[in-house]
N, C-alpha and C positions, 0 to 999 in steps of 0.2 A: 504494500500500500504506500503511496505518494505522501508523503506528509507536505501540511501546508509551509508554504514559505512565508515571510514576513517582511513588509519591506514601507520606509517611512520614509514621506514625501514633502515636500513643501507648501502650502496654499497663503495665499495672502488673504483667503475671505471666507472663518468655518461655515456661516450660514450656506454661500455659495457652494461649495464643497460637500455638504449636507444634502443641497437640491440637487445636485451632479449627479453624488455616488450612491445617495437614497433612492433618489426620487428617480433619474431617467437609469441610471444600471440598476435600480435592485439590490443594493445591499443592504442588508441587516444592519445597525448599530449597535455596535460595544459599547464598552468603556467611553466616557469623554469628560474633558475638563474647560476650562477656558481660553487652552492651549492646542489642545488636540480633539481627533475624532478615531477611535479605531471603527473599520466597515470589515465587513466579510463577504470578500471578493469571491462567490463559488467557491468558500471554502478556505481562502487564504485569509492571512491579517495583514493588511493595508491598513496604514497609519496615517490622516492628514495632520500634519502640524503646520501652527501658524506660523507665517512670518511675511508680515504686512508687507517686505520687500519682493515677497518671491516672481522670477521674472521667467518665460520661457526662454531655453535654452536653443539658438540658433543654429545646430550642428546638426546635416542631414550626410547622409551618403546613397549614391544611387544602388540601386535590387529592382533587377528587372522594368528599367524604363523607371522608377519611380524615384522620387527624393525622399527616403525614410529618416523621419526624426531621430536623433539621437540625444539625450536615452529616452527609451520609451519603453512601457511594461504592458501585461495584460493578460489572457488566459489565453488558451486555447479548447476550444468549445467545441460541440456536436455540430452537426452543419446547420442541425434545425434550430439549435440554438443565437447558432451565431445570425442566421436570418430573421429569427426574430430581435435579437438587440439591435441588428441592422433599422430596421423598423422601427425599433423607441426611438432609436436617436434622430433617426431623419423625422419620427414626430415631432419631438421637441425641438426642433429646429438648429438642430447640433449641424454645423458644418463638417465636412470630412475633406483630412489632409489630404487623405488618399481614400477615394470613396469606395464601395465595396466593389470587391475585384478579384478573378481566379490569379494566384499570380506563378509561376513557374509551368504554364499549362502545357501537359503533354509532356513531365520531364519530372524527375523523380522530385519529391519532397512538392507536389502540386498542392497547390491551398488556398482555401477565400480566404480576404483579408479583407482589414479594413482600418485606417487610424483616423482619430480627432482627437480633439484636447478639452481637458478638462479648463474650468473657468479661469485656472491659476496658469493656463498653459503648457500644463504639463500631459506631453505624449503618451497615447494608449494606442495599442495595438490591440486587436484580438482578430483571430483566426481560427481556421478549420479544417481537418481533412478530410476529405472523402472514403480514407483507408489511413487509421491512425498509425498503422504502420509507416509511414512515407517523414512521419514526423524527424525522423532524422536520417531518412532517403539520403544516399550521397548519388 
């Protein structure tokens, strides 16, 4: 069994942060102070902490025609899952860096993808295989 990872991030605004990763991904709330929020990312502990300065991070590199942000985190999902998060977010009116897209098709490690950002700026990915096997396809 995978045990979850844990990983703490920066936000400049916990309300916004709240309406993000509550309200349009679905995650549970833990813990929180007037500092932080923990969520439960499918399972993982994702930590937002404040810091009224937090700024996104400018560094992309190309993957397959595309400019993927650097750093950037997020799960990797069912296909049907990952189409319907597709779905919340284009409700909520979430732009997407990289909108949803098969990307390596026809070639080992094939996968929808898709990144936007959270209100603070900061980079998510999530993705899906068709055959979970492929996930670390060379």
């Amino acid at each position: 069994m995978l045990r979850p990872f844990h990983l703490a991030f920066p936000v400049h605004d916990l309300a916004a942060a709240r309406a993000f990763y509550g309200g349009v991904l679905g995650c549970a709330e833990g813990r929180s102070s007037e500092h932080w929020i923990d969520f439960d990312l499918m399972g993982h502990q994702i930590v937002a902490h404040l810091d009224p300065a937090a700024k996104p991070v400018a560094v992309a590199n190309e993957v397959d025609g595309h400019h993927v942000p650097v750093p950037h985190f997020g799960v990797v999902l069912t296909m049907a899952d990952w189409q319907a998060l597709a779905g919340r977010v284009e409700a909520a009116g979430i732009s997407f860096g990289i909108p949803p897209h098969i990307r390596f098709q026809g070639q080992p490690g094939e996968q929808a993808t898709m990144f936007f950002r959270d209100p603070s700026g900061n980079a998510l990915e999530f993705k899906a295989f068709a055959d979970d096997a492929q996930l670390f396809a060379t």
